[in-house]
N, CA, C and O of each residue as an XYZ file, in Angstrom:
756
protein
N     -32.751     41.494    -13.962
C     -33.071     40.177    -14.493
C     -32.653     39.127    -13.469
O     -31.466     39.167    -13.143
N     -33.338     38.297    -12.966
C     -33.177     37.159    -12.087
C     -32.094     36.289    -12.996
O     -31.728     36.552    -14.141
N     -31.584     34.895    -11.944
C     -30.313     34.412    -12.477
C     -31.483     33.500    -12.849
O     -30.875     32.989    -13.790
N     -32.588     32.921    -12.875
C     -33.389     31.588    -13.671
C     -33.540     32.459    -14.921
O     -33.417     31.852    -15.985
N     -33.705     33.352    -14.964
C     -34.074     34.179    -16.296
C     -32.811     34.639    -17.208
O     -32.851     34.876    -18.415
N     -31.669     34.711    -16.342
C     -30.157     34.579    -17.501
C     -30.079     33.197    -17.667
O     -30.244     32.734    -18.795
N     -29.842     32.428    -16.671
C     -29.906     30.933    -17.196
C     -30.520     30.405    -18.454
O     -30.086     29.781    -19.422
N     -32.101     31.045    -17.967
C     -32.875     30.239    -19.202
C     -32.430     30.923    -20.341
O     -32.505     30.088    -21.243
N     -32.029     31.927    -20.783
C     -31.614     33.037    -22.055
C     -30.607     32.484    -22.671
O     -30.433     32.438    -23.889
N     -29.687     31.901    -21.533
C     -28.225     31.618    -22.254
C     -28.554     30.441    -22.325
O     -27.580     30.125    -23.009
N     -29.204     29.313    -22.184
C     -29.653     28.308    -22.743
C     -30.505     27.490    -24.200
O     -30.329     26.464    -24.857
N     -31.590     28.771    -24.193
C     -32.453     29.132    -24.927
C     -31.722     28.946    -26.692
O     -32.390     28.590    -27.663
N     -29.839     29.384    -26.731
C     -29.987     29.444    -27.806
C     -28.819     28.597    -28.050
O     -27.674     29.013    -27.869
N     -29.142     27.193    -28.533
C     -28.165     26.362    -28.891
C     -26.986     26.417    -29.769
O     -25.943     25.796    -29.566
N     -27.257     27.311    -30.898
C     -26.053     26.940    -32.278
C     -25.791     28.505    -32.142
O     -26.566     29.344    -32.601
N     -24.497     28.835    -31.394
C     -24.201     30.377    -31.913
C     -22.866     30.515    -32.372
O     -22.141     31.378    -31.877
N     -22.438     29.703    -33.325
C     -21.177     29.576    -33.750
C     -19.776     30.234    -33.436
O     -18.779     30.424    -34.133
N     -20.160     30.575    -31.790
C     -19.108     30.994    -31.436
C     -17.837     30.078    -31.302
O     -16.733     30.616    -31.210
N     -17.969     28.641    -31.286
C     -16.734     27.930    -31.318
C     -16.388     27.798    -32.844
O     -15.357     27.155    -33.041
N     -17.042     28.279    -33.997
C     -16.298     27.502    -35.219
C     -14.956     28.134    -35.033
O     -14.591     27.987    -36.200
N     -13.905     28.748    -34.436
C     -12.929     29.282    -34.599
C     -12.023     28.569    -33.997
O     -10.831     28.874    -34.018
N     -12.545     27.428    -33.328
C     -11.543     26.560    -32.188
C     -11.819     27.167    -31.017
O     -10.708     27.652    -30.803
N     -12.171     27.343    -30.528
C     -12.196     28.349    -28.951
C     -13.539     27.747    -27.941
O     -14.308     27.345    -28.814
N     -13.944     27.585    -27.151
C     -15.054     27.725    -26.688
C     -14.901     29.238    -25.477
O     -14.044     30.121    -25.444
N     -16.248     28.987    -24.518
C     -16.505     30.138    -24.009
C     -16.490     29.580    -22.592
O     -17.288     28.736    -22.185
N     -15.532     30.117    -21.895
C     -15.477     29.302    -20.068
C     -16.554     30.205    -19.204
O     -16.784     31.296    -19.726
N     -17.192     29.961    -18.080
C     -17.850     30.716    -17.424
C     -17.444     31.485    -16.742
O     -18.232     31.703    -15.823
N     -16.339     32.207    -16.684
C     -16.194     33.429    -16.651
C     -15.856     34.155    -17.679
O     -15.025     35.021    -17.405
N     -16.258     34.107    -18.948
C     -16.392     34.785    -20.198
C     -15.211     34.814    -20.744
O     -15.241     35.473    -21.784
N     -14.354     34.459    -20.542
C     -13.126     33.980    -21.169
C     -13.303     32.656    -22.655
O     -14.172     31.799    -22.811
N     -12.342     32.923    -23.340
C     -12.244     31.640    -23.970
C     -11.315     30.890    -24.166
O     -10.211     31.260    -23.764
N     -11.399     30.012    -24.625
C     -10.155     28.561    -24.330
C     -10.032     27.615    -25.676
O     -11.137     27.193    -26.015
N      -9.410     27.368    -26.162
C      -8.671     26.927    -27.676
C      -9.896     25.260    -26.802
O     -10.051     25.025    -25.603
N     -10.480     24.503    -27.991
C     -11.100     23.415    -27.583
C      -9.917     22.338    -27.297
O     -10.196     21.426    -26.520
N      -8.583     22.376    -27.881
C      -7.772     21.244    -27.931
C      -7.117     21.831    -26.153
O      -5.899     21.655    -26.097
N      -7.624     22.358    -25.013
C      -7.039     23.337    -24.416
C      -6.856     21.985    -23.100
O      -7.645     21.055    -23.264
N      -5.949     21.862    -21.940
C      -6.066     20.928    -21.080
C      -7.141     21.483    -20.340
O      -7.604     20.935    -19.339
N      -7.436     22.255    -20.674
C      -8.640     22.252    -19.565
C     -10.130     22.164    -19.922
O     -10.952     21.847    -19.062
N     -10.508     22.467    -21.285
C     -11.511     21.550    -21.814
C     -11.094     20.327    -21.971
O     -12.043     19.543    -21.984
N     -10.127     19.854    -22.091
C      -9.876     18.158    -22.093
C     -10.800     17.480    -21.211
O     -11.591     16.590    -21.523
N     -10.515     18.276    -19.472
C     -11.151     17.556    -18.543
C     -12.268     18.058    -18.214
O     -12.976     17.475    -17.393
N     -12.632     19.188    -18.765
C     -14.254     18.922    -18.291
C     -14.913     18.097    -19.485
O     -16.053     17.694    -19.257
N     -14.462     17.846    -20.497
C     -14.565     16.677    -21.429
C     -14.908     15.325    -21.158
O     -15.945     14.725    -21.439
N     -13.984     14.971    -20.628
C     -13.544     13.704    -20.127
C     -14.338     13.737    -18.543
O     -14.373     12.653    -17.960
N     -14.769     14.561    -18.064
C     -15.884     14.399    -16.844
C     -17.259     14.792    -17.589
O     -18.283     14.650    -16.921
N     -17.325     15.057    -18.319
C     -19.001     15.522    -19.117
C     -19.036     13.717    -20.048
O     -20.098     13.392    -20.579
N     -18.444     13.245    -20.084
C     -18.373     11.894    -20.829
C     -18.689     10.807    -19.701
O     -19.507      9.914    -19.921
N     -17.950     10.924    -18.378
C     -18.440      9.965    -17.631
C     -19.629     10.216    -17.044
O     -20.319      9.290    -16.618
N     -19.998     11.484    -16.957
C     -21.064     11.887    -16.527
C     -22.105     11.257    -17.392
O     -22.983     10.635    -16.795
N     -22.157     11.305    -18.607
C     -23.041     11.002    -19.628
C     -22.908      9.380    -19.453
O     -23.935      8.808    -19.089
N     -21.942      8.722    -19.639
C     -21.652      6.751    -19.043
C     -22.840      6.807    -17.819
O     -23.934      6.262    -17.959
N     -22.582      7.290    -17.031
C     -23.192      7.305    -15.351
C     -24.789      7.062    -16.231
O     -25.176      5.952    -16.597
N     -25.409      8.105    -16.407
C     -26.835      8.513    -17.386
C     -26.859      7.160    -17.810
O     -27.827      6.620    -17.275
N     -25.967      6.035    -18.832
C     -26.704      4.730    -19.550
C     -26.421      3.877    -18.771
O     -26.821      2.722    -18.917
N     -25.758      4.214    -17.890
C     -25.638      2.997    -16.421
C     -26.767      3.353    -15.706
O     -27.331      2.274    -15.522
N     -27.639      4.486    -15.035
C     -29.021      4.740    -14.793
C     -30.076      4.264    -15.692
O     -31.247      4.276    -15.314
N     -29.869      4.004    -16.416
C     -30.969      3.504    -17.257
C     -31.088      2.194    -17.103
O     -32.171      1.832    -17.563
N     -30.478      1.330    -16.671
C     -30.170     -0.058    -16.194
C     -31.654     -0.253    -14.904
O     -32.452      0.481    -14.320
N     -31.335     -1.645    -14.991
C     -32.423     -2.217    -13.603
C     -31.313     -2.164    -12.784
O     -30.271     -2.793    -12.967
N     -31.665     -1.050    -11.453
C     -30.513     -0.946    -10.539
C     -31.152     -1.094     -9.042
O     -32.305     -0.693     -8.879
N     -30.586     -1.540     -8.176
C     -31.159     -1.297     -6.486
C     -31.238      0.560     -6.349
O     -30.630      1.556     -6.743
N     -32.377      0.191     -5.544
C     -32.274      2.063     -5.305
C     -30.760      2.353     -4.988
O     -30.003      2.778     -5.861
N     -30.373      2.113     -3.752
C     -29.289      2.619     -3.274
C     -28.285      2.832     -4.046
O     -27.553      3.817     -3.947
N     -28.133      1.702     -5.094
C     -26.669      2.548     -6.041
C     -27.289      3.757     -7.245
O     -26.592      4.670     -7.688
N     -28.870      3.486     -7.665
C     -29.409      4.557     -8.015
C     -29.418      5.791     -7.629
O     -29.318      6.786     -8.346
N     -29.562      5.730     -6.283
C     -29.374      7.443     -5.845
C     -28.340      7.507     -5.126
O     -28.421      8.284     -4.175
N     -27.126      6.796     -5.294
C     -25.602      6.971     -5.346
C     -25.075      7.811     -6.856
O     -24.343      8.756     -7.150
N     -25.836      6.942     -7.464
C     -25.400      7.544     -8.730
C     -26.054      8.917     -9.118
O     -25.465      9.945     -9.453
N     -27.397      8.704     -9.000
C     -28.015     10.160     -9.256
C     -26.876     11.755     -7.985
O     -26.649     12.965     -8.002
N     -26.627     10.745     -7.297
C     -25.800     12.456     -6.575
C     -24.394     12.424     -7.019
O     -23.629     13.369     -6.829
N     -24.037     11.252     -7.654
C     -22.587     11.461     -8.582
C     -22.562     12.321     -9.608
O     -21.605     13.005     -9.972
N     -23.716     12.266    -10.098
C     -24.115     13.212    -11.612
C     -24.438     14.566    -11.150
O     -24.446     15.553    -11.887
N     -24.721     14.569     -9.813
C     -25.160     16.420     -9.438
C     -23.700     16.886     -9.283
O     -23.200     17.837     -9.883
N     -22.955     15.910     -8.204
C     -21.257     16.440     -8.109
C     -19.928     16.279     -9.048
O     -18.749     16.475     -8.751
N     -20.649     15.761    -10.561
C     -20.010     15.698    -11.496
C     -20.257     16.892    -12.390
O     -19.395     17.367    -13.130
N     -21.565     17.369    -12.264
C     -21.838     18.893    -13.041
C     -21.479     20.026    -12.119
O     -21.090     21.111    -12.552
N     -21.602     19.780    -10.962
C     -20.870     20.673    -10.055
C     -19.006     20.532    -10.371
O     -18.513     21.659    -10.410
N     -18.018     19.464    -10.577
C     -16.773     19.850    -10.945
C     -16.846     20.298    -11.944
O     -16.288     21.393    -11.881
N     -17.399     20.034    -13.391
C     -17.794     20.710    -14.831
C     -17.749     22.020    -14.466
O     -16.899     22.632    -15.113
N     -18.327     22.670    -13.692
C     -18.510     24.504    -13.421
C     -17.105     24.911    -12.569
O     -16.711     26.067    -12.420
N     -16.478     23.771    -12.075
C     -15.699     24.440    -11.107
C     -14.812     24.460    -12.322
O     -14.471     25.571    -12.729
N     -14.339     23.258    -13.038
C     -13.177     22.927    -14.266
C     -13.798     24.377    -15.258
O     -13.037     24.934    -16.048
N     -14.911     24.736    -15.111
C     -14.695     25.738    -16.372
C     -15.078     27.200    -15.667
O     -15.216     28.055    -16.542
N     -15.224     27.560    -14.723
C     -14.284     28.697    -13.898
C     -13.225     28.623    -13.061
O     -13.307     28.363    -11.861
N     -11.988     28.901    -13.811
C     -10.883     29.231    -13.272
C     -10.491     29.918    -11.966
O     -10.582     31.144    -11.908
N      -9.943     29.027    -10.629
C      -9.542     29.725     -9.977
C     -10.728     29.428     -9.043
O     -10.376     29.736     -7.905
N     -11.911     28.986     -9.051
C     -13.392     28.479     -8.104
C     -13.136     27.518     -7.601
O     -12.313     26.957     -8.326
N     -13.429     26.681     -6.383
C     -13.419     25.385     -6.117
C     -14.727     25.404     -5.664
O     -15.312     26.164     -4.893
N     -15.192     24.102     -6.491
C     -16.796     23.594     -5.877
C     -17.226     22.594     -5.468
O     -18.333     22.309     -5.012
N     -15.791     21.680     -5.728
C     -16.296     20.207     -4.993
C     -15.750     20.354     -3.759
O     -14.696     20.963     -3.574
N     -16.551     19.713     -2.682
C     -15.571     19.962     -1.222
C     -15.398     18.838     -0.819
O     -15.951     17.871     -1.342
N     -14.531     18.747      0.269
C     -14.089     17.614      1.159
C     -15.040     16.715      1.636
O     -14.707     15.629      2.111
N     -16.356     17.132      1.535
C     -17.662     16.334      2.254
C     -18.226     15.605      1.019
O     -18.866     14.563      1.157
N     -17.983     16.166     -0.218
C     -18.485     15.121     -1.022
C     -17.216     13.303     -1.308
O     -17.431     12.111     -1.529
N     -16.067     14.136     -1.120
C     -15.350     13.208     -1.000
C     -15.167     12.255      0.204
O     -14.533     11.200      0.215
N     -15.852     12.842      1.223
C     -16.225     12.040      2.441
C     -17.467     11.104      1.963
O     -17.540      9.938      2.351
N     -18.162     11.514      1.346
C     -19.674     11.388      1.142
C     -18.825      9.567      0.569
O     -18.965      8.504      1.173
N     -18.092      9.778     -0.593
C     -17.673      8.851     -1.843
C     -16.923      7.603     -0.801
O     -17.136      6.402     -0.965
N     -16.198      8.058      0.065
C     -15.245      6.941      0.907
C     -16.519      6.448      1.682
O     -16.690      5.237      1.824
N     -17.239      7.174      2.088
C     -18.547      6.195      3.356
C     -18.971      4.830      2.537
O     -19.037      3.656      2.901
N     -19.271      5.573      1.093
C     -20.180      4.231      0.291
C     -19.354      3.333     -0.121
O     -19.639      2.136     -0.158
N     -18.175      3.853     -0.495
C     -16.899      3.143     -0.895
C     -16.891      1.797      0.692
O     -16.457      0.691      0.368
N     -17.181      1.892      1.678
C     -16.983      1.364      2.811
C     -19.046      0.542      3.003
O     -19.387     -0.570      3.407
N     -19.729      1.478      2.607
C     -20.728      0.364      2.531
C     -21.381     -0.524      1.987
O     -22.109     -1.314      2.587
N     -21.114     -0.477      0.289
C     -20.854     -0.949     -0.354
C     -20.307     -2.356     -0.490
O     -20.769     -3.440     -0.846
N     -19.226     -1.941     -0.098
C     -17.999     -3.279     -0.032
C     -18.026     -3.947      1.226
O     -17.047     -4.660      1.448
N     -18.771     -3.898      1.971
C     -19.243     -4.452      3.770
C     -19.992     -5.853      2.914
O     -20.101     -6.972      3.416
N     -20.303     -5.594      1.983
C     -21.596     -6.739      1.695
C     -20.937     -8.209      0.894
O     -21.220     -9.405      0.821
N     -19.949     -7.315      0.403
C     -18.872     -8.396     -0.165
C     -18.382     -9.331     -0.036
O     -18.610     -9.744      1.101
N     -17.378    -10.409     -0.950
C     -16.827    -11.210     -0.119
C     -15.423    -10.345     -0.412
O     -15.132     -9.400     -1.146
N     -14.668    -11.224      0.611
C     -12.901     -9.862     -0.004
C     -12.577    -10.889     -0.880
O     -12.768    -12.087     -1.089
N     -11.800     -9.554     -1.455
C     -11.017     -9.933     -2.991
C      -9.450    -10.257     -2.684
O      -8.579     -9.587     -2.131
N      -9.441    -12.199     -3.556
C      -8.391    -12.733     -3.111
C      -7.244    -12.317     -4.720
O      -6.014    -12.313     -4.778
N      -8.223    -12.028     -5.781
C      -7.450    -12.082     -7.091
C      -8.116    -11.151     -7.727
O      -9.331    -10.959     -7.660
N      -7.223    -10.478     -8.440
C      -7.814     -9.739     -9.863
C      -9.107    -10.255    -10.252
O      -9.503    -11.420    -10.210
N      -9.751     -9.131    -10.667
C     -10.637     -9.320    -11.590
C     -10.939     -8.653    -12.837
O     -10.422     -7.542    -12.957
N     -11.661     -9.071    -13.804
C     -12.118     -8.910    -15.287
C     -12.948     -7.536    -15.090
O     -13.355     -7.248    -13.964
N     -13.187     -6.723    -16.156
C     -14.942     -5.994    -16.107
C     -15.354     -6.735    -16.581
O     -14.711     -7.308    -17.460
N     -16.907     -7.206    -16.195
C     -17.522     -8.449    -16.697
C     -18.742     -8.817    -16.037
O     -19.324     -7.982    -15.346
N     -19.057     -9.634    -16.136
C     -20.459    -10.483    -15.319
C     -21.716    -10.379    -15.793
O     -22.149    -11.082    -16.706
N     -22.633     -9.131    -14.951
C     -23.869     -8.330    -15.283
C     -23.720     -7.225    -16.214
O     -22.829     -6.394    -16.037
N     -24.474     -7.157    -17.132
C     -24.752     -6.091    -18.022
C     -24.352     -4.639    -17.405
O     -23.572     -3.876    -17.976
N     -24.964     -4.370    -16.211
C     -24.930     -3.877    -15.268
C     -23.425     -3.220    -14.678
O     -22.927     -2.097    -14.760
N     -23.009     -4.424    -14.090
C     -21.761     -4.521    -13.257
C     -20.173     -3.924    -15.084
O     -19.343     -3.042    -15.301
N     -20.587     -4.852    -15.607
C     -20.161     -4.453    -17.353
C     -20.020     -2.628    -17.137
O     -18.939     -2.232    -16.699
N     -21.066     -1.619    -17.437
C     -20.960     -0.236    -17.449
C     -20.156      0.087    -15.627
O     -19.537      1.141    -15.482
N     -20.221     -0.473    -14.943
C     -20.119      0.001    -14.138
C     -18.539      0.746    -13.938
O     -18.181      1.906    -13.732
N     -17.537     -1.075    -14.182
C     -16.835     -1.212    -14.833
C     -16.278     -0.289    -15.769
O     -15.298      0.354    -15.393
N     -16.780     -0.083    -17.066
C     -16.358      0.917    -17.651
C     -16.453      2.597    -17.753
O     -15.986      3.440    -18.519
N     -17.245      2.617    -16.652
C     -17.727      3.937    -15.862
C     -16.437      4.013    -15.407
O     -15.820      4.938    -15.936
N     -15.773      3.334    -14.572
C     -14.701      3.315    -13.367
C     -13.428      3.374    -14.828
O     -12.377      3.702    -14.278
N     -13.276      3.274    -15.670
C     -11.939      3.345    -16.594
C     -12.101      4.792    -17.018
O     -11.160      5.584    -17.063
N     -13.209      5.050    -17.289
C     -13.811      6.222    -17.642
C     -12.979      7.228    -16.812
O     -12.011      7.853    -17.246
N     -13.416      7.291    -15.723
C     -13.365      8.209    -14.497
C     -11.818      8.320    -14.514
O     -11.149      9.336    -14.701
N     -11.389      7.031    -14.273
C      -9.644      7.597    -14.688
C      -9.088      8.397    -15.545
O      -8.410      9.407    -15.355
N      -9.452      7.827    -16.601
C      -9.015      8.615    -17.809
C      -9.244     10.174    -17.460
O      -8.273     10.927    -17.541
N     -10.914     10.841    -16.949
C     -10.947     11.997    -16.161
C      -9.945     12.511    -15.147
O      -9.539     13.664    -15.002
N      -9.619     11.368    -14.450
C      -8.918     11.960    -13.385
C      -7.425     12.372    -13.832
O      -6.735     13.257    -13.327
N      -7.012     11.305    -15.166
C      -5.985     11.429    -15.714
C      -6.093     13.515    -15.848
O      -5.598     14.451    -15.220
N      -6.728     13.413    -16.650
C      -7.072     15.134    -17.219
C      -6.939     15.940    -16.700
O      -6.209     16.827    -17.142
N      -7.434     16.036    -15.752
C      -7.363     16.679    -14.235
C      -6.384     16.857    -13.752
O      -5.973     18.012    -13.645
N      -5.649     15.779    -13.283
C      -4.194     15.706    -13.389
C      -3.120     16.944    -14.039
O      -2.719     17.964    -13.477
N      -2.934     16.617    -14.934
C      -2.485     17.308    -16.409
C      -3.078     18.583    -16.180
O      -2.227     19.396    -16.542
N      -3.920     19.089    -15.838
C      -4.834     20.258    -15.858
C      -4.194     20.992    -14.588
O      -3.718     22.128    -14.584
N      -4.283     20.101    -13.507
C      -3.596     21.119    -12.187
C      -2.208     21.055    -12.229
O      -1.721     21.943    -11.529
N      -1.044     20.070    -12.997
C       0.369     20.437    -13.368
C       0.251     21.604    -14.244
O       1.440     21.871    -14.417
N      -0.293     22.315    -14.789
C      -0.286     23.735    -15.782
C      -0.993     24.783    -14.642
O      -0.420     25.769    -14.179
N      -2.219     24.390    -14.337
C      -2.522     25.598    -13.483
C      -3.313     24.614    -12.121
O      -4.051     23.631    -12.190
N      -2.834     25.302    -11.054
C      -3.229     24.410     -9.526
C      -4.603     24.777     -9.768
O      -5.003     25.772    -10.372
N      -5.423     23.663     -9.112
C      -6.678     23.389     -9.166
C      -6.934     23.021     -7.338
O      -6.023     23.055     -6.511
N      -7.922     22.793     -7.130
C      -7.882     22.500     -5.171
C      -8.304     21.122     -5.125
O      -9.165     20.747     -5.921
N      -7.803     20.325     -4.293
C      -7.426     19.231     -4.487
C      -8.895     18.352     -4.380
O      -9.248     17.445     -5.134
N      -9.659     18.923     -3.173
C     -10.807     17.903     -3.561
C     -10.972     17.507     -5.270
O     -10.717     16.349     -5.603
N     -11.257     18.170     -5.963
C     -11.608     17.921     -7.416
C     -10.764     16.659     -7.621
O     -11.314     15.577     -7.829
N      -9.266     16.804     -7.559
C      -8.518     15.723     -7.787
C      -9.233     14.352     -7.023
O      -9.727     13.458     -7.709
N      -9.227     14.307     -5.765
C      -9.636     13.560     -4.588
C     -10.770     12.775     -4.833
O     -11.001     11.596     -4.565
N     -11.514     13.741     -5.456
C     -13.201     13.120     -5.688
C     -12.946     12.070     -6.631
O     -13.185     10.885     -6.396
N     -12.389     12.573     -7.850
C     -12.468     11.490     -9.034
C     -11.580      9.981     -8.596
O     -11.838      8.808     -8.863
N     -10.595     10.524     -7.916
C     -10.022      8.888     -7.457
C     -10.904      8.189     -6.356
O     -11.083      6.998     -6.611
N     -11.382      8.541     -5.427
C     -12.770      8.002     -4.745
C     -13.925      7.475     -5.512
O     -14.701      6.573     -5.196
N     -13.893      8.190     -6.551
C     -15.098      7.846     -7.402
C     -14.750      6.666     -8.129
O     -15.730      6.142     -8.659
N     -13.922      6.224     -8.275
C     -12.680      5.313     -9.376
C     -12.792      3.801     -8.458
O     -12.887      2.620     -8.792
N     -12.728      4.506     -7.171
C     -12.665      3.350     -5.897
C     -14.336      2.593     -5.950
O     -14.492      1.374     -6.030
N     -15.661      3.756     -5.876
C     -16.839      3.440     -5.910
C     -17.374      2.645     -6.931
O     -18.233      1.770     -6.827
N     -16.669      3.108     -8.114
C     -17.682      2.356     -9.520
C     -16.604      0.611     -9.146
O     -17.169     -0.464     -8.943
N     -15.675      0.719     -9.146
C     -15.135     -0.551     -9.022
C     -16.132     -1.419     -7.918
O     -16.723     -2.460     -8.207
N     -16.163     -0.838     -6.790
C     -17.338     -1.525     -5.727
C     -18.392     -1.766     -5.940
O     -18.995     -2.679     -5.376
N     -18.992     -0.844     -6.998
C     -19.928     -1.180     -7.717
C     -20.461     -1.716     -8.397
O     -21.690     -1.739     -8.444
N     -19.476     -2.498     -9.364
C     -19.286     -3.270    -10.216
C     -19.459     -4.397     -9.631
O     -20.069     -5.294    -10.213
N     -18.918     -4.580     -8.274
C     -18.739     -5.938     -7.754
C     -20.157     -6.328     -7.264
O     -20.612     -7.429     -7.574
N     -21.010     -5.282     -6.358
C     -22.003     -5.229     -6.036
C     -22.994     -5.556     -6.796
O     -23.772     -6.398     -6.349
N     -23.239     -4.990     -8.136
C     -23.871     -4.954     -9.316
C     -24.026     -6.120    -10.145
O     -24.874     -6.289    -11.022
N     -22.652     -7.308     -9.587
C     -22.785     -8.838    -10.101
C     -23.576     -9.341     -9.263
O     -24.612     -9.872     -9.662
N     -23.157     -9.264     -7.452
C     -23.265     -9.908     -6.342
C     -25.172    -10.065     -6.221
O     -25.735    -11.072     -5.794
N     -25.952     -8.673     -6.763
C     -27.439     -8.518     -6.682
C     -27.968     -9.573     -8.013
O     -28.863    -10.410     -7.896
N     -27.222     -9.317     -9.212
C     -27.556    -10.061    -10.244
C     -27.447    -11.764     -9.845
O     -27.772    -12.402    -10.846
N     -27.247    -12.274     -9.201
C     -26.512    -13.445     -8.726
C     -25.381    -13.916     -9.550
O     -25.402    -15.132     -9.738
N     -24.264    -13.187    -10.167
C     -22.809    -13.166    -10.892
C     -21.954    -13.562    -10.019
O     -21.901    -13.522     -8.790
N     -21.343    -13.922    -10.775
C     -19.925    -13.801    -10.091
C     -18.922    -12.816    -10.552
O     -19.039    -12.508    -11.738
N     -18.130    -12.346    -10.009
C     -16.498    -11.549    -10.597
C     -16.060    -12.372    -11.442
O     -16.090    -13.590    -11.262
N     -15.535    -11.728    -12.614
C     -14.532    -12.610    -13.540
C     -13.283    -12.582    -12.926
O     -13.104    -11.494    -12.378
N     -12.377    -13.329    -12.806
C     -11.208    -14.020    -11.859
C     -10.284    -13.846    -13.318
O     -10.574    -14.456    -14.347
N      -9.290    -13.036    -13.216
C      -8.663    -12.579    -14.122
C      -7.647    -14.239    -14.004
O      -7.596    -14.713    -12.869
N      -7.083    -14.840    -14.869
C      -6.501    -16.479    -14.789
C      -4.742    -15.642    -15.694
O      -4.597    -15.604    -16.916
N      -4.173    -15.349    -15.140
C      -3.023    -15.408    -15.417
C      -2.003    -16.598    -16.404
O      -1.607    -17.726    -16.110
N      -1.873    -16.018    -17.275
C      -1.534    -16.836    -18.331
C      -2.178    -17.746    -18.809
O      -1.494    -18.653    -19.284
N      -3.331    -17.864    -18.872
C      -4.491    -18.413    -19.255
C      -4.272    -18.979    -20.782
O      -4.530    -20.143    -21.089
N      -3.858    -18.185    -21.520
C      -3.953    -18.524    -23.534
C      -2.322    -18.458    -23.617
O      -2.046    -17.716    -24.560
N      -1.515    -18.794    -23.190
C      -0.050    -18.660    -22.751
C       0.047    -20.177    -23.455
O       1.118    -20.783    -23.471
């Protein structure tokens, strides 16, 4: 049997109540209690992954479009690595990949003298909360390689990625013609 033809089989059948017991099924046929740290974080990366998806749906410049569309290929690529134990699948080049844009991105900018809000563009708004998102992932992750070591790109990627949606955000006002919200310190004080 070809692997498109196990793929499609084990796809094929949505409801097989193998989790009503608490457990799911990891890809290497193992299973894992759902409250487990390590479904936490492929959780919490299958969630930003899915944010990324209603931030694509947005009116976007190509370029952060197919920034984002290869965030979502190397976000289902850590999903497989987080749910086989002991695999590493994100590598050092995607995290190279994340610092380049992180750097071209923010070339277009003006520099940042003060805090800022999530805010502005609808747009720049998800982007924003894409980037809180991703923490919270990376948080998981975290937590996940203090119980069992994980290889560090995985870690690496999500804080790069944390760096990008923030640049993004800024970018995402700067095209809209926005401005950054200027966080005002003691403002309602």
């Amino acid at each position: 049997m070809s692997e498109s033809t196990r793929r499609g089989n084990r796809l094929s059948k949505i409801v097989t109540r193998t989790g009503d017991d608490g457990t799911t099924g990891l890809g290497d046929g193992s299973r894992a209690a759902k409250d487990s740290l390590r479904i936490d974080a492929i959780g919490e990366v299958d969630e930003l992954n899915s944010l990324l998806g209603v931030l694509l749906a947005e009116d976007l410049p190509e370029s952060v479009r197919a920034a984002l569309h290869d965030i979502q290929h190397d976000l289902f690529d850590l999903g497989g690595e987080l749910c086989l134990p002991g695999v590493a699948v994100i590598q050092d080049t995607q995290v190279a990949r994340l610092e380049q844009q992180v750097e071209q991105f923010n070339a277009v900018l003006p520099m940042l003298k003060e805090f800022i809000l999530p805010g502005g563009s609808r747009q720049a708004a998800l982007a924003h909360l894409a980037r809180a998102v991703c923490r919270r992932a990376e948080r998981a992750v975290v937590r996940l390689h203090h119980a069992e070591a994980l290889a560090d790109p995985a870690r690496r990627y999500l804080n790069r990625l944390s760096d990008l949606l923030f640049v993004l955000g800024r970018d995402l006002n700067r095209v809209a013609n926005r401005s950054d919200v200027l966080w005002q310190k003691g403002k309602n004080a």
